[in-house]
TORNU-704735 format. One line per 10 residues: number of its first residue (from 1); their letters; for each residue x, y, z of N, C-alpha, C, O. Coordinates in pm, 1 decimal. Each point is the difference from the previous one (the first is absolute). Layout:
BEGIN
NUM = A = X Y Z X Y Z X Y Z X Y Z | ...;
END
This chain:
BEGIN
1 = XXXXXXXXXX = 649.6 423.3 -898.1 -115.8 68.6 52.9 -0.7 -15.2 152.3 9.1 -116.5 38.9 | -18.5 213.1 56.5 -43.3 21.4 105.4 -103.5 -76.8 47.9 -112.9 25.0 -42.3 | 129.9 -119.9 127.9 -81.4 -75.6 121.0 -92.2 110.5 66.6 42.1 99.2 59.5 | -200.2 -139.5 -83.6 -98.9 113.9 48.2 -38.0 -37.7 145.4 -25.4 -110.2 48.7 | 28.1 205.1 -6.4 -20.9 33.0 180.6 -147.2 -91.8 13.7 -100.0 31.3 -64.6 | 103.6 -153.0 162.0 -91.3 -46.7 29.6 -106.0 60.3 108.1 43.9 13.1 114.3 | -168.3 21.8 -136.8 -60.9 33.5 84.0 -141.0 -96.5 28.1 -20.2 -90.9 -80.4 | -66.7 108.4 182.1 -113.6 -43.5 -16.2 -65.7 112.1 114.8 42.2 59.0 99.5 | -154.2 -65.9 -165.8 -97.7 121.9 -28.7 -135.0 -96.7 57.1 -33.5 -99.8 -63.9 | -44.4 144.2 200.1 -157.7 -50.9 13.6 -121.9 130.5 9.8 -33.1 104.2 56.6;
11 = XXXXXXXXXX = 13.3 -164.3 -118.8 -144.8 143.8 9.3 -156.0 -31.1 20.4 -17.5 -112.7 -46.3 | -74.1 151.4 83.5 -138.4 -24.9 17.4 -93.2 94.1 4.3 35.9 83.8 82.7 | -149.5 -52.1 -136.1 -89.8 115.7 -5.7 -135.9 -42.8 21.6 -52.3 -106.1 -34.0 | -11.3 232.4 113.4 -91.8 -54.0 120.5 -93.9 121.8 -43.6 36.6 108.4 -45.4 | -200.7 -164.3 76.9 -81.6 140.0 -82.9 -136.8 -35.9 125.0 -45.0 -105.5 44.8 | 18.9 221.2 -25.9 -113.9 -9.0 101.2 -145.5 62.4 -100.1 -25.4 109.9 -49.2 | -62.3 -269.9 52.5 -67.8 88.6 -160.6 73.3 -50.4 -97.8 115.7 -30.1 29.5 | -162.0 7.8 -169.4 98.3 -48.0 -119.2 -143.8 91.5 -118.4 -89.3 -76.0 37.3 | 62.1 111.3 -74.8 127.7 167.0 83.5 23.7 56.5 102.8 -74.1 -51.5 83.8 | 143.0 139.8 -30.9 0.6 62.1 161.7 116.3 39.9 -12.0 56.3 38.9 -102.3;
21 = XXXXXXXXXX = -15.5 -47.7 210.8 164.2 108.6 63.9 73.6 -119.2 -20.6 -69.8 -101.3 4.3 | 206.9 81.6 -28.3 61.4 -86.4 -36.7 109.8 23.1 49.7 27.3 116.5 29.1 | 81.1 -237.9 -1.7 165.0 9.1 48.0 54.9 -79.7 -66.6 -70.3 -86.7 -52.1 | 192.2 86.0 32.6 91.0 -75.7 -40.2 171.7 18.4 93.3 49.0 101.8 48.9 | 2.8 -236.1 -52.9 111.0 36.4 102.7 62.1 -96.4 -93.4 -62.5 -57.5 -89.1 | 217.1 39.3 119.6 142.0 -45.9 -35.1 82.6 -10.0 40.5 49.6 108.1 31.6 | 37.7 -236.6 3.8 128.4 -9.7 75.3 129.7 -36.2 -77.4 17.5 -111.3 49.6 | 44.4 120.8 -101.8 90.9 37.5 -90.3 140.8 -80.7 58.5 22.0 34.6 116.0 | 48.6 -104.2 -152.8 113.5 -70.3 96.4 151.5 -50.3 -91.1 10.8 -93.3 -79.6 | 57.7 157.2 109.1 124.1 -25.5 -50.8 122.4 20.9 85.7 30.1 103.8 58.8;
31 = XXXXXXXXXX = 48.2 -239.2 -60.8 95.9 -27.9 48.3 -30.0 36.9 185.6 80.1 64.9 67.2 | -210.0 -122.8 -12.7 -9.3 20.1 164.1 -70.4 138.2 9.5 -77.1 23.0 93.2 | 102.3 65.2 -185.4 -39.1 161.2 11.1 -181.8 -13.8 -40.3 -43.8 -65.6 -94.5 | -19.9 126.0 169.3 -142.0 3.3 -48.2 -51.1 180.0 -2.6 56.5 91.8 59.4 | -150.4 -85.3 -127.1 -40.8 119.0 -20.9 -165.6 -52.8 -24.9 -41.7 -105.9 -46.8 | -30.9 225.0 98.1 -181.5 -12.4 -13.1 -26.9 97.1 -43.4 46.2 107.4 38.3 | -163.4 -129.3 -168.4 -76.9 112.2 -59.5 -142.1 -59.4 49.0 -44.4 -108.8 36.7 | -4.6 246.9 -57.3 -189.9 28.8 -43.2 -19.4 113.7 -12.8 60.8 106.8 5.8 | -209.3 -165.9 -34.9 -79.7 118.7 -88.8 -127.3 -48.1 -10.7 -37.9 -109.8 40.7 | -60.7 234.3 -123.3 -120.1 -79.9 -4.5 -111.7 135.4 -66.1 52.1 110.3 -16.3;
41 = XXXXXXXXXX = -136.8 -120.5 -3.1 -118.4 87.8 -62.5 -120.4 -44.5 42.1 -46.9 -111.5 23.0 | -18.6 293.6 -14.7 -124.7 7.0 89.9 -120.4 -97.9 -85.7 -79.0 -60.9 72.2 | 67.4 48.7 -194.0 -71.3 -108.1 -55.1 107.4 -84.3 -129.0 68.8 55.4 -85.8 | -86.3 -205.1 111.6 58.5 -20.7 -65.6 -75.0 -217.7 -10.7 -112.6 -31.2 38.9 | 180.8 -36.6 -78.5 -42.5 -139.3 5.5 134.1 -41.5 89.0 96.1 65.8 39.8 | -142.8 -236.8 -24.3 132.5 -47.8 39.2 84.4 -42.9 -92.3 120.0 -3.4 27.5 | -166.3 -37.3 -154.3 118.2 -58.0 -113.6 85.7 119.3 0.5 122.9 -5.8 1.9 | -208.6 140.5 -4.0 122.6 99.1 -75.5 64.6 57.5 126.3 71.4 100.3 0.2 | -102.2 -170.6 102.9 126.4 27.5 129.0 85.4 -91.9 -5.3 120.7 18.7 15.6 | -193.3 -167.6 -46.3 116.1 -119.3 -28.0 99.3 71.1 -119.8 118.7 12.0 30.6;
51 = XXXXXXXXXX = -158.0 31.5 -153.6 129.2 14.3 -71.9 50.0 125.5 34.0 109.1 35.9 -44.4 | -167.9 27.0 109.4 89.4 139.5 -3.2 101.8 -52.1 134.4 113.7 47.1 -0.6 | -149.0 -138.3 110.6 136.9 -10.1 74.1 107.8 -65.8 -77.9 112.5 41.6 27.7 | -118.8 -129.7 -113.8 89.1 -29.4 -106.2 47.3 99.0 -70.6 123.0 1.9 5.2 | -175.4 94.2 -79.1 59.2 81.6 -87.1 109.6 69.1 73.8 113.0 21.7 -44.0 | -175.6 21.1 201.9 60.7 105.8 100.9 156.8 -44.2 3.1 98.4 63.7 -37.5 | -108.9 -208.6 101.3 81.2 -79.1 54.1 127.8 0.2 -107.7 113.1 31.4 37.3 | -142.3 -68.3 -169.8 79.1 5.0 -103.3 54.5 98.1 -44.3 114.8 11.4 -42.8 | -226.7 91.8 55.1 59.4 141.5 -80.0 109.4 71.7 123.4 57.6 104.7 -29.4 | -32.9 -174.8 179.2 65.1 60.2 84.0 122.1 -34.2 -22.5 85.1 74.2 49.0;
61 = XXXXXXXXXX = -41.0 -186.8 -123.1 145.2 -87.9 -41.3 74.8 105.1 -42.9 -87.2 86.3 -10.1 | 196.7 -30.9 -24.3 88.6 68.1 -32.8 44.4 -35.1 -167.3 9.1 80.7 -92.5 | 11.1 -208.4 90.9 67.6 -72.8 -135.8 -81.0 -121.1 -5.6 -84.6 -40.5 79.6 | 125.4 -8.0 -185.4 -54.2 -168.9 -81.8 31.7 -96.6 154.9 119.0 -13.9 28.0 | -222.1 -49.4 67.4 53.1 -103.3 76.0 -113.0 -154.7 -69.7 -93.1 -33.0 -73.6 | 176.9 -2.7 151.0 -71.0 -184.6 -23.7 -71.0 -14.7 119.3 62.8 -17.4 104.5 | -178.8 21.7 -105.0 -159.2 61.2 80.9 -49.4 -114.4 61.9 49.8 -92.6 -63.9 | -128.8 40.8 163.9 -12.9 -162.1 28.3 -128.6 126.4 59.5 20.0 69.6 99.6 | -126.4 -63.3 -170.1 -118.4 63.7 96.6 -107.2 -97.4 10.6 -38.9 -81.3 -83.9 | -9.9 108.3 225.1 -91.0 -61.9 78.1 -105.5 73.9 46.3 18.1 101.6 67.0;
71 = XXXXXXXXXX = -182.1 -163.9 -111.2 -123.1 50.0 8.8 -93.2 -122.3 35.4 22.2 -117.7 -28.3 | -134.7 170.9 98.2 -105.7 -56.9 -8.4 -91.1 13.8 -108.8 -107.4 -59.9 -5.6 | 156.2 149.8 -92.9 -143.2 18.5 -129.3 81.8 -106.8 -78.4 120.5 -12.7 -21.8 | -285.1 -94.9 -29.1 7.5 -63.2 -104.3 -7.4 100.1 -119.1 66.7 -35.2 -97.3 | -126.9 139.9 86.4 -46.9 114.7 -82.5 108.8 33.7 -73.3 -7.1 -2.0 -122.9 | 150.7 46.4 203.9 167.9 27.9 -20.2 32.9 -94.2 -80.2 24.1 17.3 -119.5 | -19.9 -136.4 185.0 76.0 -60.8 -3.4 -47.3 -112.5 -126.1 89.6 -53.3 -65.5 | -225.4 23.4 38.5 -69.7 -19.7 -129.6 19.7 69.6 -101.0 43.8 -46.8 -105.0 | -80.1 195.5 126.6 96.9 75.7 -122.5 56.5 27.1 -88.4 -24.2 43.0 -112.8 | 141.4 -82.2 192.9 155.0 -3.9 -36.9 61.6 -149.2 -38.1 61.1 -13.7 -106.0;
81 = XXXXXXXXXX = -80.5 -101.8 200.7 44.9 -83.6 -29.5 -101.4 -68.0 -102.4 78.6 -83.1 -45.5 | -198.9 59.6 -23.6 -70.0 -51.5 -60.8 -38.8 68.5 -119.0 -88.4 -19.8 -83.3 | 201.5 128.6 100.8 -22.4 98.9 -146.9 -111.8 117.0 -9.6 -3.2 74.7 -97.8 | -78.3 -64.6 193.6 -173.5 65.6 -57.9 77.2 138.0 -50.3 -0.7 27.6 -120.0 | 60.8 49.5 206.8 57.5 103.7 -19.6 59.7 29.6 -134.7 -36.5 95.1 -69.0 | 120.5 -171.9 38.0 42.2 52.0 -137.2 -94.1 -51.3 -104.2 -9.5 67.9 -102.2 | -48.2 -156.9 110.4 -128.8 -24.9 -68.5 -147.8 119.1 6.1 -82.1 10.6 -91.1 | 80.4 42.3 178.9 -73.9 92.5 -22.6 61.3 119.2 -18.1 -67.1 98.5 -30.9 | 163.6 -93.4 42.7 82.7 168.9 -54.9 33.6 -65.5 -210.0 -11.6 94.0 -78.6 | 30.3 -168.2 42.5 26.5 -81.2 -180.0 -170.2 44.6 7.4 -29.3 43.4 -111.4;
91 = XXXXXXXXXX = -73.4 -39.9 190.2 -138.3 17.6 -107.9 -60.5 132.8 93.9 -103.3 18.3 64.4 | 211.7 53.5 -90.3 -44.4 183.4 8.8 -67.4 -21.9 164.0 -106.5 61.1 9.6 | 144.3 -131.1 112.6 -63.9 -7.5 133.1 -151.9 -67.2 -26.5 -97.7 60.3 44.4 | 86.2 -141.5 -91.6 -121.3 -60.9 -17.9 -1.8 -181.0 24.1 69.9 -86.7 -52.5 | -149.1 79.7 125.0 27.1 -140.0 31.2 -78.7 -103.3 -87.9 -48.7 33.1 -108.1 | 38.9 -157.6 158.5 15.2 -82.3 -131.1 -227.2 -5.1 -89.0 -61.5 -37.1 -100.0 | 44.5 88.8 204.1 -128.4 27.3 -15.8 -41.3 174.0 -55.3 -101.1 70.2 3.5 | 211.8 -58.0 -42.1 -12.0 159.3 -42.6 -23.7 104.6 73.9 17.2 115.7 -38.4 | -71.1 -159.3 183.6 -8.0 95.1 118.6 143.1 86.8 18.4 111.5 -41.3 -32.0 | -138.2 152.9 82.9 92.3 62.2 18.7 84.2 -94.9 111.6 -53.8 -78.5 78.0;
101 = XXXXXXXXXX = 218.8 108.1 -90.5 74.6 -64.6 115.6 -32.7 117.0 141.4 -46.1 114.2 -3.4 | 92.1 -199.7 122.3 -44.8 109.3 102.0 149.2 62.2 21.0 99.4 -19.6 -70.0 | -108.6 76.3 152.3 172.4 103.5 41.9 56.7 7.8 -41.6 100.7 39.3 59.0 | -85.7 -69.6 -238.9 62.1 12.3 -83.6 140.2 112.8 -10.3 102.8 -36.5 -57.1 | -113.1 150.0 108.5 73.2 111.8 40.9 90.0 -50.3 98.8 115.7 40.1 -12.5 | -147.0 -144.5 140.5 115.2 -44.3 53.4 77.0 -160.5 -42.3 117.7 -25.3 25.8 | -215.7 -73.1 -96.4 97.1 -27.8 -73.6 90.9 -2.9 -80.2 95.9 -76.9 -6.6 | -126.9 168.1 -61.3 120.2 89.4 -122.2 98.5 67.9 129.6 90.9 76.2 -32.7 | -100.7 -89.7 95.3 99.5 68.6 129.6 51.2 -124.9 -11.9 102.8 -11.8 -66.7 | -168.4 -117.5 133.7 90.9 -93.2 75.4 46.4 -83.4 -119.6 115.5 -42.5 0.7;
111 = XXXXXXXXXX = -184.8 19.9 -88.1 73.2 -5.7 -149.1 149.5 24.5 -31.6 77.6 -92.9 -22.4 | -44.7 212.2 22.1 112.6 97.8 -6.3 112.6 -48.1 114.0 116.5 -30.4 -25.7 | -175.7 31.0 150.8 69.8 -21.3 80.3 65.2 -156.7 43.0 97.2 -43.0 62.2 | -200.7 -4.7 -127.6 45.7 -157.8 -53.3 145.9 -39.2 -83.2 89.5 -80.5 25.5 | -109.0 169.4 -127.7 121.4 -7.6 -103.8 89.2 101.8 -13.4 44.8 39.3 -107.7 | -15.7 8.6 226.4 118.2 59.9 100.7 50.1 -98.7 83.6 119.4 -23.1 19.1 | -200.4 -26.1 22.8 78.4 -74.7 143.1 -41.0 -142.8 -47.1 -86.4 -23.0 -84.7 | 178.4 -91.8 167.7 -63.6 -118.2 -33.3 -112.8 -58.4 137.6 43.3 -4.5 115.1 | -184.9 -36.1 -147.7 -63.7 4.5 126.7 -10.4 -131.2 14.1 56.3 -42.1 -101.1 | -96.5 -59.6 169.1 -41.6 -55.2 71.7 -133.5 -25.1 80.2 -0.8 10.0 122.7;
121 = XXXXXXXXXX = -105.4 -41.1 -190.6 -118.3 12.7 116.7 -1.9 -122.7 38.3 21.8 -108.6 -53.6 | -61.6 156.4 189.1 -16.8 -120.9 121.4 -194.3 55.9 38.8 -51.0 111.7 7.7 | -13.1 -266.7 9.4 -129.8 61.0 92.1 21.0 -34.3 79.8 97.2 -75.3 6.4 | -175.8 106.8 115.0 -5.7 -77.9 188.2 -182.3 49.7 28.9 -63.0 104.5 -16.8 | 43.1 -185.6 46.4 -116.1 3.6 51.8 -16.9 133.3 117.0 74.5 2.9 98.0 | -173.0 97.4 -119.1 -22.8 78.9 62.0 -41.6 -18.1 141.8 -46.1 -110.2 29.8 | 54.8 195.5 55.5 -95.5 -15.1 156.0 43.0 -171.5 18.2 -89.9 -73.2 41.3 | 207.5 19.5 -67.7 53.4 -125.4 89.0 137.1 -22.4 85.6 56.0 -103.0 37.5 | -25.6 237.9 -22.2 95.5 -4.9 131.0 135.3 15.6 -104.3 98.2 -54.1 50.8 | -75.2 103.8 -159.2 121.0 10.1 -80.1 26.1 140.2 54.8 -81.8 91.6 -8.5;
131 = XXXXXXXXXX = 237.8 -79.2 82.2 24.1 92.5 73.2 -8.1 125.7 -100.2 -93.8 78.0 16.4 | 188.3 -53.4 -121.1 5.9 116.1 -97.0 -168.5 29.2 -33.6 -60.7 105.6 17.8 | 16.4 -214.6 -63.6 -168.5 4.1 -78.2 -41.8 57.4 104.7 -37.8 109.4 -42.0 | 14.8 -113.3 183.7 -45.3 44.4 139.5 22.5 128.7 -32.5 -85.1 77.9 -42.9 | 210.3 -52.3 64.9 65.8 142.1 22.6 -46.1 111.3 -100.2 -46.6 106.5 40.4 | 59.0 -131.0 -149.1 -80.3 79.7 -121.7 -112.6 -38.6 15.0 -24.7 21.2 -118.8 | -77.2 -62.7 159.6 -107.7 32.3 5.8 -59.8 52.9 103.4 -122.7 2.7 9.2 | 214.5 52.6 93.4 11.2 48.2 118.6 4.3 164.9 -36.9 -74.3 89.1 41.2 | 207.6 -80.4 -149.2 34.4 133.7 -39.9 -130.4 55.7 -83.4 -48.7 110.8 22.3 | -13.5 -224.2 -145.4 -42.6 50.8 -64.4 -154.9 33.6 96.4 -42.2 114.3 -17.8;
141 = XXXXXXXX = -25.8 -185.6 96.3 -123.6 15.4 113.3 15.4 179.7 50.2 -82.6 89.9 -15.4 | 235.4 -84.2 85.4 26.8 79.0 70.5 -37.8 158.5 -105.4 -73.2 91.3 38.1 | 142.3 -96.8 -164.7 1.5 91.5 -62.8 -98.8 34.4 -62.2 29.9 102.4 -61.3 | -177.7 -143.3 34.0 -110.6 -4.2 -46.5 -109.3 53.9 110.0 -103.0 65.9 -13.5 | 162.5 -116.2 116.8 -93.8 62.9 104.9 -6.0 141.3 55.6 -76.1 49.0 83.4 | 158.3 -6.5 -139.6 31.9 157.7 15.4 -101.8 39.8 -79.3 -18.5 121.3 9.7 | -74.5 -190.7 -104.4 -77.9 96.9 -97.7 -117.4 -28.7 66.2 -97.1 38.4 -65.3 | 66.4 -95.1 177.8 -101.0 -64.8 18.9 -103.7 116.8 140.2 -109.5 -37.1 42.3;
END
């Protein structure tokens, strides 16, 4: 089997209002080469900018890589690594209190995109000087304010 292309992936999503205009940005890095996404919607929250720069970021990969991604959402990164996600997709998107799950539509995204690629979540503390965490939340600020 083929050795999968190491990448690491930082993303952060930024909402003026929760709800309001929203951004999300991404810096993407393999082998020295970097590439930046964003995006964002005229109303939206910040969780579903936090996972949609993840989904973005992932769904931009070409093939299966071995993923080392880095965020400031505990939200992501709770998720995924502590199970909620596939635990609330096994009881029809409903969480353990029977409430509906929230963004359910993009975790079944990052779900998917999970068991394509192998990921890695990393957290970093937001707004503390983590250069990538900076930078995407720079992109994602920048791109939200256009709705504003």
């Amino acid at each position: 089997m083929a050795k999968l292309q190491q990448i690491e992936i930082f993303t952060d999503g930024a909402c003026s209002g929760n709800p309001g205009p929203g951004g999300w940005g991404a810096v993407l890095r393999c082998r020295g080469v970097e590439k930046e996404l964003s995006g964002g919607e005229a109303v939206t929250t910040n969780n579903r900018m936090e996972l949609t720069a993840v989904i973005s970021a992932l769904s931009a990969l070409k093939r299966p890589c071995q993923v080392t991604l880095t965020t400031d959402s505990q939200y992501v990164v709770n998720g995924i690594e502590k199970g909620w996600a596939k635990k609330w997709r096994a009881n029809g998107w409903k969480k353990s209190n029977r409430e509906p799950a929230l963004n359910a539509d993009l975790w079944q995204e990052l779900l998917a995109l999970c068991e394509t690629h192998q990921v890695s979540f990393c957290w970093v503390k937001g707004h503390a000087g983590h250069p990538e965490n900076e930078r995407c939340d720079r992109l994602a600020v920048a791109f939200y304010q256009r709705f504003l």
